[in-house]
C-alpha positions in Angstrom: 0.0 0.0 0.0 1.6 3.2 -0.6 2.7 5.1 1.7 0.4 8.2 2.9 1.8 11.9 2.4 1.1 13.5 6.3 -0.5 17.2 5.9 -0.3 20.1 8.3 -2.6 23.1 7.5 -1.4 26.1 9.3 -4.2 29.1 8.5 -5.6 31.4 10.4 -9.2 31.3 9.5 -11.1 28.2 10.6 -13.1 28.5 7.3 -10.3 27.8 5.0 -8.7 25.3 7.7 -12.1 23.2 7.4 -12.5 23.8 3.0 -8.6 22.8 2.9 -9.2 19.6 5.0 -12.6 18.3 3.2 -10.3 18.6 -0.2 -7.4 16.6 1.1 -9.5 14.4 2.3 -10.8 13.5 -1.3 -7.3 12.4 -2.2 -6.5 8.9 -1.3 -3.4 9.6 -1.1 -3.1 12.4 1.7 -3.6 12.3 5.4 -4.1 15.5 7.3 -2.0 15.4 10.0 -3.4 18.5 12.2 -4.8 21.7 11.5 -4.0 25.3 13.3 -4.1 28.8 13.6 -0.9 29.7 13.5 3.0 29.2 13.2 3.6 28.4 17.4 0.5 26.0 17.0 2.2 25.1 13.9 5.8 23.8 16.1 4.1 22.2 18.1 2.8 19.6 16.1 6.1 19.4 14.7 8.0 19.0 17.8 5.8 15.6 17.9 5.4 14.5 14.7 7.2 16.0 11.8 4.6 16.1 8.6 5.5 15.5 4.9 4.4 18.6 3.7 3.0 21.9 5.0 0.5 24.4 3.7 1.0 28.1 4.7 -1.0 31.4 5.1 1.1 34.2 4.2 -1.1 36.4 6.1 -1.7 35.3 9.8 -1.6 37.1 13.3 1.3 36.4 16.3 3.9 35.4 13.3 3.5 35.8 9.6 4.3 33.0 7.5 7.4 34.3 5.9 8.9 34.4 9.3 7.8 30.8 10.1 8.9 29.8 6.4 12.3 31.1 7.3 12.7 29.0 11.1 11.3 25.9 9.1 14.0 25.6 6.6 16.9 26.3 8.6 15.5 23.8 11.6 13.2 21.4 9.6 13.8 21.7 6.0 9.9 20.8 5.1 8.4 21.2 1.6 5.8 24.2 2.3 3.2 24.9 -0.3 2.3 28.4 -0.1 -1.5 28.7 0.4 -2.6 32.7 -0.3 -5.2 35.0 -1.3 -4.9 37.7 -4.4 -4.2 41.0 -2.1 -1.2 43.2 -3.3 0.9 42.2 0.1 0.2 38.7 0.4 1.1 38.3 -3.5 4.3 40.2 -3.3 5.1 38.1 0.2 4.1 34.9 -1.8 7.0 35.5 -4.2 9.2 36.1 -1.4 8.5 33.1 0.3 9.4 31.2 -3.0 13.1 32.4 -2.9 12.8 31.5 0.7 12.0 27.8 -0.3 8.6 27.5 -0.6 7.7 24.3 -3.3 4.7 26.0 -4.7 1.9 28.7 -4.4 -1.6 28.2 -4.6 -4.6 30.3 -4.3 -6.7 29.7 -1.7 -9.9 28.0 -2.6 -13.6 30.3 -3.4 -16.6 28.7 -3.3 -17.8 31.1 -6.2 -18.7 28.6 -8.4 -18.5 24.5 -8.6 -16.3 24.7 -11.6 -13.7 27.0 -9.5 -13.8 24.9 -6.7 -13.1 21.1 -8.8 -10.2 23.2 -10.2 -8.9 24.5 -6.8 -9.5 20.5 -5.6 -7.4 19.5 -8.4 -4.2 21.8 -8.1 -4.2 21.8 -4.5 -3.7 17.9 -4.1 -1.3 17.9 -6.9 0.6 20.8 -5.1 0.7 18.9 -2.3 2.1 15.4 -4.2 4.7 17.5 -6.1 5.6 19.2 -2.9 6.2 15.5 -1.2 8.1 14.0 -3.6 10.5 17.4 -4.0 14.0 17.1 -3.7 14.2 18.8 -0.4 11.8 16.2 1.5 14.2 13.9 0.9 12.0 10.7 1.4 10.6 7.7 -0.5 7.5 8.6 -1.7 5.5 6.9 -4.6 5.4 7.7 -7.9 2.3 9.8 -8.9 0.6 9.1 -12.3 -1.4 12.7 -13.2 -4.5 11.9 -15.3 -4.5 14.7 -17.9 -7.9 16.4 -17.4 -7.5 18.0 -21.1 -5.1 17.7 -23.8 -4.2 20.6 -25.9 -6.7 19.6 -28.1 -8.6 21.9 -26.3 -7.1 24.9 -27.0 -5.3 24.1 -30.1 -6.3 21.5 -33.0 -3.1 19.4 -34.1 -1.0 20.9 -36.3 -0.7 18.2 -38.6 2.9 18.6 -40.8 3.8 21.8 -41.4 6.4 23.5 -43.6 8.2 26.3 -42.0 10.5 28.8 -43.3 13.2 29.6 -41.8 13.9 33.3 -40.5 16.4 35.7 -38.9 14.4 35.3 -35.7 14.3 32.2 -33.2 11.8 31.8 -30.4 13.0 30.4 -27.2 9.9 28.6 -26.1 9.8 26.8 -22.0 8.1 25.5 -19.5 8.3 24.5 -16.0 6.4 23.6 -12.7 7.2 22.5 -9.4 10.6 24.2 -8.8 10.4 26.6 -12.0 10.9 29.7 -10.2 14.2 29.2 -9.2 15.1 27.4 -12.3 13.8 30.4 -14.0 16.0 33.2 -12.2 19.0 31.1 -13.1 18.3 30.3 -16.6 17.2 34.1 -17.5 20.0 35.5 -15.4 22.2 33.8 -17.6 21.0 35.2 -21.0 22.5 38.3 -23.1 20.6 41.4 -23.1 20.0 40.9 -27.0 19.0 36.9 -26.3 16.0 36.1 -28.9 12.8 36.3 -27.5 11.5 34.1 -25.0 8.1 33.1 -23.6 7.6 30.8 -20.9 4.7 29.1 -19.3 5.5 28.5 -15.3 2.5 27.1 -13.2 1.8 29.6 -10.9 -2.1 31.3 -10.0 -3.3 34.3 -11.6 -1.3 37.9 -10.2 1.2 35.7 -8.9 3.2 35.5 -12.2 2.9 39.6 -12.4 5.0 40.2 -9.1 7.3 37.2 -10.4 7.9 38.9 -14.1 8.5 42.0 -12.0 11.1 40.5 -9.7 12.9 38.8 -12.5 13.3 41.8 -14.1 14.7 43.8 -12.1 17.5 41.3 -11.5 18.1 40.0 -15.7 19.5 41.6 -18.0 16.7 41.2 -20.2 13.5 42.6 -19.8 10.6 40.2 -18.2 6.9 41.2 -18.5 4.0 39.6 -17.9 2.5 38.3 -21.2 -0.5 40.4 -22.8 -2.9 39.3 -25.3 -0.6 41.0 -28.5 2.6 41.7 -27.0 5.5 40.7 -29.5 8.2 38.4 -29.3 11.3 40.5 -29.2 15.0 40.3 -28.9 15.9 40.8 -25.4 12.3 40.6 -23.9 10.7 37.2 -21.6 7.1 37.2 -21.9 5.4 35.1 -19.0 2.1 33.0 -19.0 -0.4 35.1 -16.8 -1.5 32.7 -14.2 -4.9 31.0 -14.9 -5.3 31.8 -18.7 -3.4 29.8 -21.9 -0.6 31.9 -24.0 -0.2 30.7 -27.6 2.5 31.9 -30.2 1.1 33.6 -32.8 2.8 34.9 -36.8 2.0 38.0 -38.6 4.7 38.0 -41.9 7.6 38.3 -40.1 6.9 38.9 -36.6 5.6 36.4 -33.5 3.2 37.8 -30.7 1.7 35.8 -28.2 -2.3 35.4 -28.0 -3.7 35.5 -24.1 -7.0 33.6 -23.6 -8.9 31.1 -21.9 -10.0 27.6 -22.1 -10.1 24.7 -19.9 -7.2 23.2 -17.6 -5.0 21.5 -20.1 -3.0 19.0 -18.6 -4.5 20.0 -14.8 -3.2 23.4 -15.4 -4.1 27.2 -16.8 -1.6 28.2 -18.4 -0.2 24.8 -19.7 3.3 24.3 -21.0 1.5 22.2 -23.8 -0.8 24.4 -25.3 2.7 26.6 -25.5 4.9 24.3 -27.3 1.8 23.1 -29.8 1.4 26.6 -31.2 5.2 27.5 -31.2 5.4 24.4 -32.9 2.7 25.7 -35.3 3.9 28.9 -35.7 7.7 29.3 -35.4 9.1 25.3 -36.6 12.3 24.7 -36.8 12.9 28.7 -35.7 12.6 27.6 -32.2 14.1 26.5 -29.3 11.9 24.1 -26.7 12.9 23.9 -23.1 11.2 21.3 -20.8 12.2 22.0 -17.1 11.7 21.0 -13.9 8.3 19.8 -12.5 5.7 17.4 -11.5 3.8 15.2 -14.0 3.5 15.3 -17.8 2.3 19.0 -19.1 4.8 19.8 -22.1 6.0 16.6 -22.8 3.7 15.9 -25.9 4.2 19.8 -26.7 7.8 19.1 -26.7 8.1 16.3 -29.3 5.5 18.4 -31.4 7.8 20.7 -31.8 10.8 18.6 -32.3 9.2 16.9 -35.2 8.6 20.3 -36.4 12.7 20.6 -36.2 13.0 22.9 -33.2 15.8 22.4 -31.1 14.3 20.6 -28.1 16.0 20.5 -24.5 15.0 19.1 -21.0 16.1 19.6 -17.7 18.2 16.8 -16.4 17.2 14.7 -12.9 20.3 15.9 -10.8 18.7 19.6 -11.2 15.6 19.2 -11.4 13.6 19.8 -7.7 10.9 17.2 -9.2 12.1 15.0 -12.3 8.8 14.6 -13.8 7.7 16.6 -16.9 11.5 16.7 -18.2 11.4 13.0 -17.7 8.4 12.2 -19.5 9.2 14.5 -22.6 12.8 12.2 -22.5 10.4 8.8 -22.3 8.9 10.2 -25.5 12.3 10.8 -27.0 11.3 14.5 -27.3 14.4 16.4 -26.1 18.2 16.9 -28.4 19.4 17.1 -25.3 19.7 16.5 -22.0 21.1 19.1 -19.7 22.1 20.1 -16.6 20.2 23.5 -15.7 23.2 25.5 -15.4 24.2 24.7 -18.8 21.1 25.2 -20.4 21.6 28.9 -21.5 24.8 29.0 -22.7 24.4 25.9 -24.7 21.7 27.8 -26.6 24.0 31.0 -26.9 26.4 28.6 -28.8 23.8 27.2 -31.7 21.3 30.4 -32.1 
């Protein structure tokens, strides 16, 4: 029987503590440990019993959570999914808390409408399984097989065989989960401030990816912006996936933009890496570069051999670097990356063949 992935909900309203407890208790696979108020509550438990995984407020009376973030990873190095609402603070903290250590964020769960809520069901537990089998738990959980709830179908009809010709400009197309922040900073930092264009898709919840994009670019030396429906591709410019809709690569003559819109979770997510990859594969062919990076199940791995058949230059993250060796390792099962890298050498591998 496999074992069961221990859960400790530290919020402090009793609303959300009881709506995050009745959704983990629909997965099979998760135990809720304890639930409480707050970070001393919080080390309590753990002095007991440590869990597998904790989900965090941002937001809480007595200690915030970036302050209890910060004691758990340099006494109890615990994978903490970041559990937060859509205000200014709590999104800017959020982001913090990510280069603090934090596995993942998530929004916390509306009961607005039935649809909403399935969805919020759906990317909390996987949070929580990607969070448990991260590098930084460091214990032997099993391995997850994600349904896809959608294919990129979708969003995007196959593109059949395309013929492509080629340009001046390549498109530097990726995607990443579970761990893709970081991997992000380090793979942007790396680039020339007249790298092609890039657009990424990173699994993150609506207004999150804005403060991200923002962070990023004050510290690249290219520019990062959060994507808008129409924006171009340019040299020196990293267009992100707003969280919650789809981005798609779009031609006009000479020039790519991105198109921003909705659709259904592809993959279990909105935006998916998938839906990404299909239209650069579409639109750009063999004038692109696909980058498959760290993260938990199988969203881009189809995407990515799509557009190696459409003779891009395909890469994915290798398992040493990865924080969860899951979408990088199914695109490799598929035979869908050139090569396999470590993430370090990612960015200057491409600045030697584009």
């Amino acid at each position: 029987m496999p074992k069961m992935i221990k859960v400790l909900i530290v919020d402090d309203s009793a609303l959300v503590r009881q709506v995050l407890r009745e959704i983990f208790q629909t997965d099979p696979l998760i135990e809720v440990l304890d639930s409480v108020s707050d970070p001393y509550q919080a080390a309590k438990v753990i002095q007991n019993v440590l869990p597998d995984v904790i989900t965090l407020d941002i937001e809480m009376p007595r200690m915030d959570g970036l302050t209890f973030l910060k004691k758990i990873m340099s006494q109890h190095p615990i994978p903490v999914v970041i559990i937060s609402s859509l205000t200014a603070k709590g999104t800017e903290t959020a982001i913090k808390a990510m280069e603090y250590g934090a596995i993942e964020i998530i929004t916390k769960p509306q009961m607005a409408t039935k649809e909403f809520f399935e969805e919020s069901k759906i990317l909390l537990c996987d949070a929580v399984r990607a969070a448990a089998i991260s590098k930084i738990s460091q214990k032997s959980f099993p391995k997850i097989k994600v349904t896809p709830k959608y294919t990129a179908d979708a969003v995007l009809a196959s593109p059949g065989r395309l013929s492509m010709i080629k340009t001046t400009d390549t498109v530097i197309a990726v995607g990443a989960s579970t761990g893709g922040t970081e991997a992000l900073r380090i793979f942007l930092e790396a680039l020339p401030p007249d790298s092609h264009g890039v657009i990424i898709v990173q699994h993150m919840p609506e207004n999150f990816t804005k403060s991200f994009a923002n962070r990023l670019d004050e510290i690249c030396r290219i520019s990062v912006k959060e994507a808008e429906n129409g924006d171009f591709v340019l040299r020196g410019k990293a267009l992100i996936a707003p969280g919650n809709k789809h981005m798609l690569l779009k031609r006009s003559g000479a020039r790519y933009f991105v198109e921003v819109k909705d659709g259904p979770l592809v993959n279990r997510h909105r935006p998916s890496v998938d839906v990404l990859f299909r239209s650069t594969a579409r639109y750009a062919g063999k004038n692109a570069v696909g980058i498959i990076m760290t993260g938990m199940g199988d969203d881009g791995a189809k995407g990515l051999l799509e557009m190696k058949d459409a003779g891009a230059i395909t890469i994915a993250q290798d398992e040493k670097s990865c924080v969860v060796f899951g979408m990088p390792k199914e695109a490799i099962k598929l035979d869908a990356a050139d090569k396999i890298l470590a993430l370090e050498n990612i960015a200057p591998y491409i600045m030697t063949i584009i």
